[in-house]
C-alpha positions as CSV (number, residue, x, y, z in Angstrom):
1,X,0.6,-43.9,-109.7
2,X,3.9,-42.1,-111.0
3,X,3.9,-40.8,-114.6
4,X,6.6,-43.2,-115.7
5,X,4.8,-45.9,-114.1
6,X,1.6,-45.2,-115.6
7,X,3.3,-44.3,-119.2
8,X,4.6,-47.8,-118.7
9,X,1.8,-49.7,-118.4
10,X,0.3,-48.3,-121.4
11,X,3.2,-49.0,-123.5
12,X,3.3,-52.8,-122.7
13,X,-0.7,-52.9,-123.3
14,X,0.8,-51.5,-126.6
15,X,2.9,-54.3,-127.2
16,X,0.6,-57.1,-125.5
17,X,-2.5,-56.1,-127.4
18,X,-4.3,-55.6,-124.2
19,X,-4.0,-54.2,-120.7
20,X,-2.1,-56.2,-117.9
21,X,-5.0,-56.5,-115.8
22,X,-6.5,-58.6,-118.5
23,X,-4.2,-61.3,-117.9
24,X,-4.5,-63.9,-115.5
25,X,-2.9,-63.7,-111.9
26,X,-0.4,-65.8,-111.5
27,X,3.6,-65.8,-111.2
28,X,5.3,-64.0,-114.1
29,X,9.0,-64.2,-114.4
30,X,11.6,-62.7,-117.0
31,X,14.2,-65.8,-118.3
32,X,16.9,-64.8,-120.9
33,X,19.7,-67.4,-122.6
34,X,22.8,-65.5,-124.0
35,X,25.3,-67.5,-126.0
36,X,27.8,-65.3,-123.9
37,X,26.7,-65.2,-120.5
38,X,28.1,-69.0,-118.9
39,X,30.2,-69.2,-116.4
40,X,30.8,-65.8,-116.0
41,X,27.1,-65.8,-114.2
42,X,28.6,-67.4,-111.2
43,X,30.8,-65.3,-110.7
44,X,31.4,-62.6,-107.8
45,X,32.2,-59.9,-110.2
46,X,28.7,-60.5,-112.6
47,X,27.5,-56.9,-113.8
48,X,30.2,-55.0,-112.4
49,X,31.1,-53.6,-116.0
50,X,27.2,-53.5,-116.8
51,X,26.4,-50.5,-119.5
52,X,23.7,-48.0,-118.1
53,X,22.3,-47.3,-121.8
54,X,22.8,-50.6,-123.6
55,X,20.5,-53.4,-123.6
56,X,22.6,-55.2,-121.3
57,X,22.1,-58.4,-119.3
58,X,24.1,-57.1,-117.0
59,X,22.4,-54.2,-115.9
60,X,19.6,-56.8,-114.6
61,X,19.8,-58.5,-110.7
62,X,20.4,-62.0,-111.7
63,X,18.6,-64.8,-109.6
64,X,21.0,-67.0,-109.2
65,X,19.7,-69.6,-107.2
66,X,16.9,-70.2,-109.7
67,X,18.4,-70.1,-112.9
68,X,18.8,-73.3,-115.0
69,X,21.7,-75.1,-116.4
70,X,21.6,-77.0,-119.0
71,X,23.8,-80.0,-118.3
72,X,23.4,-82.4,-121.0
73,X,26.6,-82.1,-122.2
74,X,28.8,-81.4,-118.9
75,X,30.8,-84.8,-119.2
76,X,32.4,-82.8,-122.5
77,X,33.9,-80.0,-119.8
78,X,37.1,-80.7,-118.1
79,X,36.6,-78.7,-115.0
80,X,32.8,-80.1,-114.8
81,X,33.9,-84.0,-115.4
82,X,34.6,-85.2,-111.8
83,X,31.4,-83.9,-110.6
84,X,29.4,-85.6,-114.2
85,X,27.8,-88.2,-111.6
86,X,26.7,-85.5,-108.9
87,X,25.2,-83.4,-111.7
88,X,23.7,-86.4,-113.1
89,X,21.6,-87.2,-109.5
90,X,20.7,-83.6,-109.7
91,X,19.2,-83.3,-113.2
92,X,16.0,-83.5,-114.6
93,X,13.9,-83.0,-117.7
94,X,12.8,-80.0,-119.0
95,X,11.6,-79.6,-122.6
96,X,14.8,-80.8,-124.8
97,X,17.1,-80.8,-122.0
98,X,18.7,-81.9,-119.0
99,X,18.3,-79.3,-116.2
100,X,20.1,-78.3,-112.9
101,X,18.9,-75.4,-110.7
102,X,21.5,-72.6,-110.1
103,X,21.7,-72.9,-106.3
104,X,23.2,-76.9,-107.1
105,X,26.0,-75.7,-109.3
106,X,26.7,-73.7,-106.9
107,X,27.0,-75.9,-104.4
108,X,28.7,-78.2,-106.7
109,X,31.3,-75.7,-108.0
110,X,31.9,-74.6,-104.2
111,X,32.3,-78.5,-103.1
112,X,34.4,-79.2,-105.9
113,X,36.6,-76.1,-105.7
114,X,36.0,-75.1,-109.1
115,X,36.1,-71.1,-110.2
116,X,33.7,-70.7,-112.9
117,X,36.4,-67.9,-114.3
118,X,38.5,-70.7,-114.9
119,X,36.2,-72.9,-116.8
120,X,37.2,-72.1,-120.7
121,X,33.9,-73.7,-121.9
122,X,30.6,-73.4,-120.0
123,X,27.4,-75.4,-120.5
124,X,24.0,-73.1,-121.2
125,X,22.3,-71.1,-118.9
126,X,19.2,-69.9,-118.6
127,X,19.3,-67.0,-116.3
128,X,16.4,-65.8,-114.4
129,X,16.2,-62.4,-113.6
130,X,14.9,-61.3,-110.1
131,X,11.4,-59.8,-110.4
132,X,9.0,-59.3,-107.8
133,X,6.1,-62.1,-109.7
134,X,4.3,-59.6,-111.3
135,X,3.8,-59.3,-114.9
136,X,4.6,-55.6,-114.7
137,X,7.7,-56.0,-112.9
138,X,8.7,-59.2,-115.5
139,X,8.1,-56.4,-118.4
140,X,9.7,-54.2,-116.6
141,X,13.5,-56.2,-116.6
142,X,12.4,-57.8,-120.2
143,X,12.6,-54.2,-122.0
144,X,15.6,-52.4,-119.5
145,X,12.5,-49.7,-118.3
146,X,13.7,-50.7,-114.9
147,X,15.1,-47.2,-114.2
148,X,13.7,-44.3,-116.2
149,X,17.1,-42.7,-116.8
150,X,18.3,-45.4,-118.7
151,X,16.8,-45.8,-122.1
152,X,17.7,-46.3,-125.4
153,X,16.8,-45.4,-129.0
154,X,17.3,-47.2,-132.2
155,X,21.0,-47.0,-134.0
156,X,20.9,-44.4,-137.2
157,X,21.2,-47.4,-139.5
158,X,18.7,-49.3,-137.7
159,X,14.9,-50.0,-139.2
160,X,12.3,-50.4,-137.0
161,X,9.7,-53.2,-138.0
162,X,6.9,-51.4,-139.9
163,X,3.6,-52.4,-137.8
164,X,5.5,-51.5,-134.4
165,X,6.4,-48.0,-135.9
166,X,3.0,-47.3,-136.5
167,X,1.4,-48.6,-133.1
168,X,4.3,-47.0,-131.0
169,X,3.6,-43.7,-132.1
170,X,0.3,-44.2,-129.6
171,X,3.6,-43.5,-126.9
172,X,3.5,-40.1,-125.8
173,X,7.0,-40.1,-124.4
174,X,9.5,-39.3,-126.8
175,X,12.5,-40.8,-124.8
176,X,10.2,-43.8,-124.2
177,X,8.9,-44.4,-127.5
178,X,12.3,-44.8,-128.4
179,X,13.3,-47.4,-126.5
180,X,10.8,-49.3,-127.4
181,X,11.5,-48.5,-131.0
182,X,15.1,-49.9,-129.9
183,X,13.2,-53.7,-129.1
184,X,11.3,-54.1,-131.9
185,X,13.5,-53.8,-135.0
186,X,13.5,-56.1,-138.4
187,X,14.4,-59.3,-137.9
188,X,17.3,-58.1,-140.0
189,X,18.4,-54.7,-138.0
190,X,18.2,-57.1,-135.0
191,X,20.9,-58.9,-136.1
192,X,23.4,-56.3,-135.4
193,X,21.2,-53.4,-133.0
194,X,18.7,-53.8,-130.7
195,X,16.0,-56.4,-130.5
196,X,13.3,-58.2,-133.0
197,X,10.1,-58.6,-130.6
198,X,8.6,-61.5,-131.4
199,X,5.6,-61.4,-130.4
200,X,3.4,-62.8,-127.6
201,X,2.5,-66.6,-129.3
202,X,6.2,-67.2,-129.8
203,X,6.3,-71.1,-128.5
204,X,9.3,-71.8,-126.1
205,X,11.1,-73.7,-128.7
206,X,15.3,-73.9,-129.0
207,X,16.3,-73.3,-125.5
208,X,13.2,-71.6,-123.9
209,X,11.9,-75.6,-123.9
210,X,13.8,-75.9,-121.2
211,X,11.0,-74.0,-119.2
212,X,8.3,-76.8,-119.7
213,X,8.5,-78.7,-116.4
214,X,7.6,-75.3,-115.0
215,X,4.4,-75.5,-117.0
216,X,5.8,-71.9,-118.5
217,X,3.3,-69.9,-120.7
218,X,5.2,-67.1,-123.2
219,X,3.7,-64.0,-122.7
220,X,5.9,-62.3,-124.5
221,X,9.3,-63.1,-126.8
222,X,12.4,-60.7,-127.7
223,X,15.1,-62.4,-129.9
224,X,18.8,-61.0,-130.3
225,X,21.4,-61.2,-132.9
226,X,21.2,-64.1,-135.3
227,X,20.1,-66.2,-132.9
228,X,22.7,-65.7,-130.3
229,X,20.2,-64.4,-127.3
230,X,16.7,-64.5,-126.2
231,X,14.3,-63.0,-123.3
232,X,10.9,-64.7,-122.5
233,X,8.6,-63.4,-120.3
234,X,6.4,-66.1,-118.9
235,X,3.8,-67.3,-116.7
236,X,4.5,-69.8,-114.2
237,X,2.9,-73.1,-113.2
238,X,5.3,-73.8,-111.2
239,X,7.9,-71.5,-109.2
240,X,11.4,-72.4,-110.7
């Protein structure tokens, strides 16, 4: 196994409070809603201008086809109006919402002629990020430890949540101890820097409800901002 594989593995047992091979097999899979990541996800041009050593959405290979939109309030949208009846047939319910797969707003956009640049307000997406269905691969995207030359350390002004400081000192890896400093800030230095884990009991509430007909477990929960972005990592029931 490569070092920074293996380094890796024990840093999410760190944050999972147990090794991966104690979890159940199953499909795992990394979801993230961003309240500014819409239409723009539909686009051609999506992660062109991705930053290398942010914690940017970007920077992750976006699945499309089997992301969800959240369409209950697509009537509102000019450019989405005409097709409010196709969308409609299309939906179903997940959690809170109503729910259309990726690959049918695309085929709806494409059949209507509609650019999602042009579309000045978009409905909510919950991107899925293409992972391989393991739960090391789903870590992998959720924390940006997809390429070892990319990480990131905690802003000077940022405080790292107390407990997390002390159990991710167990990291050997300087630069990767860092980066994982950088994901589990206060909930207060979160709101500006980095990311406030929370935790791996978090319940998909808010937007992440839109994941029940999946029969989606949380395995693990990052919020961003004040409020403004979150990652799950789950386990799947059923495939998306």
């Amino acid at each position: 196994m490569p070092a920074f594989e293996e380094q890796l593995r024990d840093a999410f047992a760190i944050l999972l409070g147990r090794p991966l091979e104690a979890f159940p097999e199953g499909t795992y899979a990394t979801f993230h809603w961003d309240d500014e990541l819409r239409a723009e996800l539909f686009s051609p041009e999506f992660g062109e201008d991705a930053d290398p050593n942010e914690l940017d959405p970007r920077r992750w290979q976006v699945d499309v086809q089997r992301s969800l939109v959240l369409v209950d309030d697509a009537s509102e949208v000019d450019q989405l109006e005409p097709m409010a009846d196709a969308l409609d047939e299309l939906s179903f319910v997940s959690g809170d919402f109503e729910v259309v797969r990726g690959r049918d707003m695309l085929t709806l956009l494409g059949a209507h002629g509609v650019d999602p640049d042009e579309i000045d307000y978009f409905v909510p997406v919950i991107l899925r990020v293409r992972t391989d269905g393991t739960l090391f691969d789903a870590l992998r995207a959720a924390t940006w430890t997809m390429d070892e030359g990319a990480l990131t350390e905690p802003d000077e002004d940022a405080e790292v949540d107390g407990t997390w400081a002390e159990r991710l000192s167990a990291i050997a890896d300087p630069a990767l101890r860092k980066h994982f400093a950088n994901l589990c800030l206060d909930a207060h230095s979160a709101r500006a820097y980095g990311a406030w884990f929370a935790g791996t009991t978090q319940p998909l509430n808010s937007f992440g409800s839109a994941l029940e007909a999946f029969g989606a477990e949380a395995v693990a929960t990052w919020e961003f901002g004040e409020g403004q972005a979150t990652t799950w990592v789950v386990r799947l029931k059923t495939d998306a």
